[in-house]
C-alpha positions as CSV (number, residue, x, y, z in Angstrom):
1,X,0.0,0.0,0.0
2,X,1.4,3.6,-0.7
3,X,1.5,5.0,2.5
4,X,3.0,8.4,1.2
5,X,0.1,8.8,-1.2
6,X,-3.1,8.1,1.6
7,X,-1.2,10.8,3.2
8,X,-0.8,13.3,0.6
9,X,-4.8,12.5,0.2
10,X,-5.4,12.7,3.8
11,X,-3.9,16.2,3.7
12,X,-6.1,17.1,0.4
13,X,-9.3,15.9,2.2
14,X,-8.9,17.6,5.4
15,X,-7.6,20.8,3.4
16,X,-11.1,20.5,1.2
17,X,-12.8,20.5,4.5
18,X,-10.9,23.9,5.8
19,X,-12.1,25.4,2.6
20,X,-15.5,24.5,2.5
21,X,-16.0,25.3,6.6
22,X,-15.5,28.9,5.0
23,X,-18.7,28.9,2.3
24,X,-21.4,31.5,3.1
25,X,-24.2,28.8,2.9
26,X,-22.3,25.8,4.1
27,X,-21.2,23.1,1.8
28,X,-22.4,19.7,1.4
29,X,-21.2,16.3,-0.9
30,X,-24.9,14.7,-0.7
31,X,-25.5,12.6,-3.8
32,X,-28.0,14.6,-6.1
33,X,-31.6,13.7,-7.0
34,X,-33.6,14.3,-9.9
35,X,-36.6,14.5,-7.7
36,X,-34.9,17.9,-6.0
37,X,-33.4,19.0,-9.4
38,X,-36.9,18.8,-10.8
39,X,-38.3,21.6,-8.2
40,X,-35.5,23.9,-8.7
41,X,-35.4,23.9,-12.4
42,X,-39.2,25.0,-12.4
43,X,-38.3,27.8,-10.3
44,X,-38.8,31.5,-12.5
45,X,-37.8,35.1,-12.3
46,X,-39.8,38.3,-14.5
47,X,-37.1,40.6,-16.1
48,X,-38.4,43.3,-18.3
49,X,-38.1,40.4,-21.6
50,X,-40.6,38.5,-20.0
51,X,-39.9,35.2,-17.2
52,X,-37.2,33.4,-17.4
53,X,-35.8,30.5,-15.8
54,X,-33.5,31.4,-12.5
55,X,-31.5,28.3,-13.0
56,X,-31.4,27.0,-16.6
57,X,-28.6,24.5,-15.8
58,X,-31.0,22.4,-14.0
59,X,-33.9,22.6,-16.0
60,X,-30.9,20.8,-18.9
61,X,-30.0,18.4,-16.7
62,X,-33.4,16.4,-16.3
63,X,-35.3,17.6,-19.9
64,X,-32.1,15.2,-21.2
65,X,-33.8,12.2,-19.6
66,X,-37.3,14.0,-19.8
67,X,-40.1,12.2,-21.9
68,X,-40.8,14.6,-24.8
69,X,-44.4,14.8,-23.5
70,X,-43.5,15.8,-20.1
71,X,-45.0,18.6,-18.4
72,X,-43.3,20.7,-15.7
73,X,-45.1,23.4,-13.4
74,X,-43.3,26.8,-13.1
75,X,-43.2,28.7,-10.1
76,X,-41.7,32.5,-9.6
77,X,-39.2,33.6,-6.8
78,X,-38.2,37.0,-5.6
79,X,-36.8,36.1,-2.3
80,X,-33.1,36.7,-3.3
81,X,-32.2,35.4,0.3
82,X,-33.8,32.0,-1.0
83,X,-32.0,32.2,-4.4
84,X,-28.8,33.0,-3.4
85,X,-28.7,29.0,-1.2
86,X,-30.1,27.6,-3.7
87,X,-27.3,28.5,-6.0
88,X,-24.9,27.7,-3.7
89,X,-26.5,24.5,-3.5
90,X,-26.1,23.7,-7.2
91,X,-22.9,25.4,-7.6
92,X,-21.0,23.9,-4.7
93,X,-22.9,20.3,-4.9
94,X,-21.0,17.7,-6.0
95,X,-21.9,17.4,-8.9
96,X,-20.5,21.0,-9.6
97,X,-21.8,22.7,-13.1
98,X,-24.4,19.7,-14.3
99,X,-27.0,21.7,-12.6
100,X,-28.2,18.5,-10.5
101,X,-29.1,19.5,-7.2
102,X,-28.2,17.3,-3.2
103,X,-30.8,15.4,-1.6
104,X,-29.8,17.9,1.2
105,X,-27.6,21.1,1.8
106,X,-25.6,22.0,3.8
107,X,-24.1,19.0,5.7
108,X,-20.9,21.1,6.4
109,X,-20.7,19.8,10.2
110,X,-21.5,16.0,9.2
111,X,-19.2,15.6,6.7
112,X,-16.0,17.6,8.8
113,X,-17.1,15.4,11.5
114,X,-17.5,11.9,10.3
115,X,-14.1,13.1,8.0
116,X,-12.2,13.5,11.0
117,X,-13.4,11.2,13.2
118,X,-12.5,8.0,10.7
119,X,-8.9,9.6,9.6
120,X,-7.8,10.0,13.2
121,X,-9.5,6.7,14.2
122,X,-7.5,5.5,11.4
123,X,-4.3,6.6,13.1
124,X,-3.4,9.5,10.6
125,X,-1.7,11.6,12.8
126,X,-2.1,15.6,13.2
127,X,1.0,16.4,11.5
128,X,0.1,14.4,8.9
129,X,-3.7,16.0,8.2
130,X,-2.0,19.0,8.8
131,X,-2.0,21.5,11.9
132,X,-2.8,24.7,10.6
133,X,-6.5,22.9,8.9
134,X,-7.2,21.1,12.4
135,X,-7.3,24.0,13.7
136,X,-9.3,26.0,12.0
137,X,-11.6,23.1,11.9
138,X,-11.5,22.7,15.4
139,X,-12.2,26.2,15.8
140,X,-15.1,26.1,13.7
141,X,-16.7,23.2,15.4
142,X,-16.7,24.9,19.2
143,X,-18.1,27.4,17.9
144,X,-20.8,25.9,16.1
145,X,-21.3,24.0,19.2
146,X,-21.2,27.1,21.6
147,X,-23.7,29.0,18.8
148,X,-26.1,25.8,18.9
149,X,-26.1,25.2,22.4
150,X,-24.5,21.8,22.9
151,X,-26.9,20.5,20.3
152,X,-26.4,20.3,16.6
153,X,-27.7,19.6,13.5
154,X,-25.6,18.8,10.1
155,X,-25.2,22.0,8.6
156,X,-24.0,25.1,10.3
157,X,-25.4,28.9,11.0
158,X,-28.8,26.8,10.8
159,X,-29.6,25.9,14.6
160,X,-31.7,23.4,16.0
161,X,-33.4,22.8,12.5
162,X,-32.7,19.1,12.5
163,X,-30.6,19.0,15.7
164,X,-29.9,15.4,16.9
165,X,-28.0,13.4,19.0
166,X,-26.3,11.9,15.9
167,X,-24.5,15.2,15.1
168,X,-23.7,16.3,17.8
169,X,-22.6,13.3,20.1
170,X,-20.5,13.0,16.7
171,X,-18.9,16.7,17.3
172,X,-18.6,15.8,20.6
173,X,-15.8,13.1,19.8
174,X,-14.6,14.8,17.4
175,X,-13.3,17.8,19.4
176,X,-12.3,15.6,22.3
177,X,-9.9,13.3,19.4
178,X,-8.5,17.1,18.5
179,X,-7.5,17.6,22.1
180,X,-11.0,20.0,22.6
181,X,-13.2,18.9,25.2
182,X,-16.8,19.9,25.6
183,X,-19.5,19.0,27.8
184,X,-22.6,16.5,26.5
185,X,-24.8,17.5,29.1
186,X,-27.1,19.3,27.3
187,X,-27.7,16.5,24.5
188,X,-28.1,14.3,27.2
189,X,-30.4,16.0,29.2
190,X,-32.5,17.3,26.0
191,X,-32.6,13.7,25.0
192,X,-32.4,11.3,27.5
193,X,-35.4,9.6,28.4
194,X,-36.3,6.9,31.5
195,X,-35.1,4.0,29.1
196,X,-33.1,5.0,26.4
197,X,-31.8,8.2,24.0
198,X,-34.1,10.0,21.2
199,X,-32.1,10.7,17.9
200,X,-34.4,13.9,17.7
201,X,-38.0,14.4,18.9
202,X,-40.4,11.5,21.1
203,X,-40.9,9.5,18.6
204,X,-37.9,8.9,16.8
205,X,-36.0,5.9,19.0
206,X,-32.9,4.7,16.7
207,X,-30.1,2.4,17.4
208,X,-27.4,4.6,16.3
209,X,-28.6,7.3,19.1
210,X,-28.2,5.0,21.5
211,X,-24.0,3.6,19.8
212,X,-23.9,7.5,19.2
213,X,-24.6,8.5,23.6
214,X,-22.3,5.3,24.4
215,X,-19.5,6.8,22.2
216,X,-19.0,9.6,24.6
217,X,-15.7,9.0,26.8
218,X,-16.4,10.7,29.2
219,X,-17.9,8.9,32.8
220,X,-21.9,9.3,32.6
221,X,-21.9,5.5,33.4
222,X,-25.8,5.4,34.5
223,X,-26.1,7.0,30.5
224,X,-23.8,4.4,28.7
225,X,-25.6,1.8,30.8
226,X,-29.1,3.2,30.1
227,X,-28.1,3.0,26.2
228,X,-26.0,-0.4,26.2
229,X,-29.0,-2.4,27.5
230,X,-31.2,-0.6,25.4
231,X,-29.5,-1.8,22.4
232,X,-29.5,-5.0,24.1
233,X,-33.0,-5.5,24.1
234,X,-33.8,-4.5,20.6
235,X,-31.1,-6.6,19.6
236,X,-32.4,-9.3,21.3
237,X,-35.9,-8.8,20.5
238,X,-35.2,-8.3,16.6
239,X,-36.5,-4.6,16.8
240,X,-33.6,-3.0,15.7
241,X,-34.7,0.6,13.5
242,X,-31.8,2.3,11.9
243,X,-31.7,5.3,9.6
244,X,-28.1,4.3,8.1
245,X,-29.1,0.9,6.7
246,X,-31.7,-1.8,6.2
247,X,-31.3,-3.6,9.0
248,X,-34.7,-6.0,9.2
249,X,-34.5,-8.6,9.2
250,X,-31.9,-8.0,12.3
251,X,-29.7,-10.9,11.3
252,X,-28.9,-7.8,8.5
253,X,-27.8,-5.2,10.9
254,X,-24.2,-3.9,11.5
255,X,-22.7,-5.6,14.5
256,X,-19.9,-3.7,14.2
257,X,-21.6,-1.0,15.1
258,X,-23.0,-2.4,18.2
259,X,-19.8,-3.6,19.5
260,X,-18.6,-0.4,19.8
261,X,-20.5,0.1,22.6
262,X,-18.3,-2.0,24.5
């Protein structure tokens, strides 16, 4: 295995992420739908010619698979507030200049999170990712978490839109790997409940809240032990409901993930 070149791509990834931490409207590498293209190709603005469409680079990228007797709604904009994400959106997607446009944006703290997370766990050292970018990474994650209150969602300057424990239990790691240390109490007091962890509001028990509370080093040992036998249960009972994949039957589910809760 070349060694010196997962470095030098190490360094290129975590440099991306510097960059992108920077974007007005966040940044995101969400695979793109046709189903969200669709909506923002139909989307019009009048000039004094007549209406036009705001984003013709979308509207080409699905009439190329479009039936020749399709038939597509418009719908006019003048929020330039609303205009100005959504072109961020298409323009810093990854699928850059097709015009396709993310299942969802922006994801800027998932992606720097999970990022991190797996190349320190994968014993790429700081020196190697590169101090200067861990920094400013770092930086941008306390205060993101300081902003949000202790409880995130995936994107940034967007708080408590789709805050859950996933996000932020997953900031909370990463900061302490980068030597940054905060306190979960808030997730865990917004969250906990007499028998297990909510990803996000009453009704939403998954397993990965539960891995994602447990993950926490820090000593809340009545928590981790509130989770762990949680998990237990499910597992044992063949009830186990992920968002990440199709785990049902449960003979299907990751056990990898479940061990880490040791």
């Amino acid at each position: 295995m070349d060694s010196l070149g997962l470095n030098t791509k190490a360094q290129i990834l975590v440099q991306t992420l510097t960059n992108q931490v920077c974007q007005q409207h966040g940044s995101g590498n969400m695979s793109t739908a046709i189903y969200a293209t669709a909506w923002v190709s139909m989307i019009t603005r009048s000039t004094n010619s007549g209406m036009v469409l705001l984003f013709p680079e979308s509207y080409q990228y699905i009439l190329e698979p479009q039936a020749r007797d399709g038939d597509w709604e418009t719908y006019a904009s003048t929020d330039q507030e609303a205009e100005a994400y959504l072109r961020s959106a298409i323009t810093s997607s990854i699928a850059r200049g097709t015009g396709s446009v993310p299942c969802a944006f922006p994801i800027t703290i998932f992606e720097t999170t999970w990022i991190l997370t797996i190349l320190m766990k994968s014993n790429f050292s700081s020196s190697v990712l590169g101090l200067y970018n861990l920094n400013i990474l770092s930086e941008f994650l306390k205060k993101e978490f300081r902003v949000q209150g202790g409880i995130l969602d995936s994107a940034s300057a967007t708080p408590l839109i789709l805050a859950d424990t996933d996000v932020t239990s997953k900031t909370i790691e990463t900061l302490s790997l980068l030597g940054d240390f905060v306190s979960p109490d808030n997730m865990i007091s917004t969250y906990e409940t007499a028998t297990h962890f909510n990803r996000m509001g009453p009704n939403e028990t998954l397993a990965s809240a539960q891995i994602a509370i447990v993950e926490d080093p820090s000593c809340y040992i009545k928590q981790i032990v509130k989770a762990a036998s949680f998990l237990c249960e499910i597992w044992s009972l063949g009830k186990v409901k992920d968002k990440w994949a199709c785990i049902n039957p449960v003979h299907r589910a990751k056990p990898s993930a479940l061990t880490e809760t040791s």
